[in-house]
C-alpha positions in Angstrom: 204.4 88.7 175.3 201.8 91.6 176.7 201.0 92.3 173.0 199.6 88.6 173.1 198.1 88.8 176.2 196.4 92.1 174.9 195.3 90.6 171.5 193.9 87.3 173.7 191.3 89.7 175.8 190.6 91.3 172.6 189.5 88.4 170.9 187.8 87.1 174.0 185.7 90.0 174.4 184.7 89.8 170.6 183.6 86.4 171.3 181.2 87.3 174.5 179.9 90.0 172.4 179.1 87.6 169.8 177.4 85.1 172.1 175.8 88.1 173.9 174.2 89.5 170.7 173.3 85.8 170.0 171.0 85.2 172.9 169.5 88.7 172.7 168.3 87.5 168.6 167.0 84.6 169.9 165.0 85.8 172.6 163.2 88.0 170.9 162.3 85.7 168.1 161.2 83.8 170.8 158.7 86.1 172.3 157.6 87.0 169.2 156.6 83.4 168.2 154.9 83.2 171.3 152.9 86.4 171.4 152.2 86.8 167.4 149.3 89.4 167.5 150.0 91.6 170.2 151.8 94.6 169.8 153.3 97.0 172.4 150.4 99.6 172.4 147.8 96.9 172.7 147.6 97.3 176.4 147.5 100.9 175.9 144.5 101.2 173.5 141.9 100.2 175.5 142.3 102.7 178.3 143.5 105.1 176.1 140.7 104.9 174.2 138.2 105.0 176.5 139.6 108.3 178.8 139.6 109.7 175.7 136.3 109.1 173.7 134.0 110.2 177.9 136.6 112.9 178.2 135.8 114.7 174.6 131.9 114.8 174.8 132.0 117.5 176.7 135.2 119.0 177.2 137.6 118.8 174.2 141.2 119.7 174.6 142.9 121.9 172.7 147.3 122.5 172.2 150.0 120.2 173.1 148.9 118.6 175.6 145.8 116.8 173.5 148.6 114.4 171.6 149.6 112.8 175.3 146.8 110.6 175.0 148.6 108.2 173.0 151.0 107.5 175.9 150.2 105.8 179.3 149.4 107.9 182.2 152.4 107.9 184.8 150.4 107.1 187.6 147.0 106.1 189.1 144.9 105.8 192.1 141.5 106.8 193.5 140.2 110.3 193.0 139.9 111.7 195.9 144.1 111.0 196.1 144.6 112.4 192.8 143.1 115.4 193.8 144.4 115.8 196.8 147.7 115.9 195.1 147.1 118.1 192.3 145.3 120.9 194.3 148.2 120.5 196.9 151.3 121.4 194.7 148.9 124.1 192.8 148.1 125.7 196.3 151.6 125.3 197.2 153.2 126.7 194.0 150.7 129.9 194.5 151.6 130.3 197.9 155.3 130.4 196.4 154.0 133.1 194.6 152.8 135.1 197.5 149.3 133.8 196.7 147.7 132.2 200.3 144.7 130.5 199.5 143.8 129.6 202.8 143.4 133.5 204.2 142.4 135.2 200.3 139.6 136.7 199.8 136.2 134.7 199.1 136.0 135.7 195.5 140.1 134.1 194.9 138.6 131.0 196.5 135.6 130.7 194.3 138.0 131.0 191.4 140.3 128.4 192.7 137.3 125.9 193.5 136.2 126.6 190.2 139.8 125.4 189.0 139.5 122.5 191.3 136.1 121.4 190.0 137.7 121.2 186.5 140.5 119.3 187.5 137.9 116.7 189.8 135.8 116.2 186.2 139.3 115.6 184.4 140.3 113.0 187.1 137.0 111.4 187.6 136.7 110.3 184.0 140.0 108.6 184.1 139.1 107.1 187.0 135.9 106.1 186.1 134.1 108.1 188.5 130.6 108.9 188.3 129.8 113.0 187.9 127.8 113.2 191.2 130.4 111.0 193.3 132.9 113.5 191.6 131.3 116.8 192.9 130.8 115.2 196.3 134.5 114.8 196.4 135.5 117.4 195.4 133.6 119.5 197.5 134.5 118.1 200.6 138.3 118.5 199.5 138.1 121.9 198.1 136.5 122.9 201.3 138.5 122.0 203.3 141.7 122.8 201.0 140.3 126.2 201.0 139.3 126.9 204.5 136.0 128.0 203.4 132.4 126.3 203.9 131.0 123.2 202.1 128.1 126.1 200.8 130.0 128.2 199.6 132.0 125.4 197.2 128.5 124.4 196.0 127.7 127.8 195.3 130.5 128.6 193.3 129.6 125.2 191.1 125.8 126.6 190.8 127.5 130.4 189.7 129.4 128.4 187.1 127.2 128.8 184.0 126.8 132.7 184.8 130.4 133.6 185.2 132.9 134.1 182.2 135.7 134.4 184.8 134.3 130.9 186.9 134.2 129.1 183.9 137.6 130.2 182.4 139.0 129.0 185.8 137.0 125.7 185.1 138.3 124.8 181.7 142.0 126.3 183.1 141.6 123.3 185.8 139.9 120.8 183.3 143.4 121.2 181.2 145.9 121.6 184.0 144.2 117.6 185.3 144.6 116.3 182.1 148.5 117.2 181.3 149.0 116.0 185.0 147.4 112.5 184.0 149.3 111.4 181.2 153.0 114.0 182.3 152.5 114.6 186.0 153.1 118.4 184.8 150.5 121.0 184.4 151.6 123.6 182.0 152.7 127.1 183.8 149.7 128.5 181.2 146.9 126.2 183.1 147.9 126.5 186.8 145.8 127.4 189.3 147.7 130.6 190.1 148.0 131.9 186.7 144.0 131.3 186.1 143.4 133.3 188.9 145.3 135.7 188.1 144.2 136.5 184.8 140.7 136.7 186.1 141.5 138.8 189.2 143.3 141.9 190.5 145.6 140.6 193.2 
């Protein structure tokens, strides 16, 4: 009798699994009838597209990290939050590494602002930002991030140009920005500490 029983579930479950697989075939034909032309990376092109085609004028990216652009970014928001966050857990995972930021000496901050200014152009062309609004911003965070003057941010933007080690930070932060768009993760190889400390004895 419990061998019957058994074999009655058993069938019974074959049966709802049948049905099941039934409704899941016919709402998918169903979707695609309605929505023909549109494929899943259609939403993804256009922003994709555009990041991409600003963000490689001036800056192209180089190693792993320049095939995430085919994915969509994990998050957004306005600049001035993005960078907020991404210079937060960089100055935090230095500090881990006995690293303070806020009481270093003047020419560790002007290599971190420079990292930060990389990062802010990253950002700002994702979010659409214009280069001047961008600089303002980050100025003001960096600044205040730092524990150091508005002046001397701006100064270490002007000493760009003339400084291998400022503009090594630059591109390190430029890089770092861009994994964080489209992983949330900048690569150990692009953080803030290890620019730093490949440009400075610490």
């Amino acid at each position: 009798m419990l061998d019957f029983v058994v074999l009655g579930l058993e069938i019974g479950l074959a049966l709802l699994f049948l049905v099941l697989a039934g409704r899941i075939i016919v709402l998918s034909r169903r979707d695609a009838v309605a929505q023909p032309s549109r494929s899943p990376s259609d939403s993804l092109a256009r922003p994709a597209a555009s990041f991409w085609a600003y963000f490689q004028e001036s800056t192209p990216v180089e190693g792993p990290a320049a095939a995430a652009h085919q994915s969509k970014p994990s998050w957004e928001g306005d600049l001035t939050a993005a960078l907020q966050i991404i210079m937060s857990i960089q100055i935090t995972q230095a500090r881990h590494h006995e690293l303070d930021l806020a009481t270093a000496d003047g020419s560790l901050k002007s290599l971190a602002a420079a990292w930060g200014l990389g990062a802010a152009v990253a950002l700002s062309r994702y979010h659409g930002v214009d280069q001047a609004s961008a600089n303002r911003i980050a100025v003001n965070l960096l600044a205040r991030r730092l524990s150091v003057s508005t002046l001397a941010i701006e100064q270490t933007f002007s000493d760009l140009t003339g400084s291998t080690s400022l503009l090594y930070c630059y591109r390190m932060g430029v890089e770092g920005a861009e994994s964080w768009v489209w992983a949330r993760f900048v690569p150990r190889d692009r953080s803030l500490y290890e620019a730093i400390t490949a440009n400075a004895l610490i």
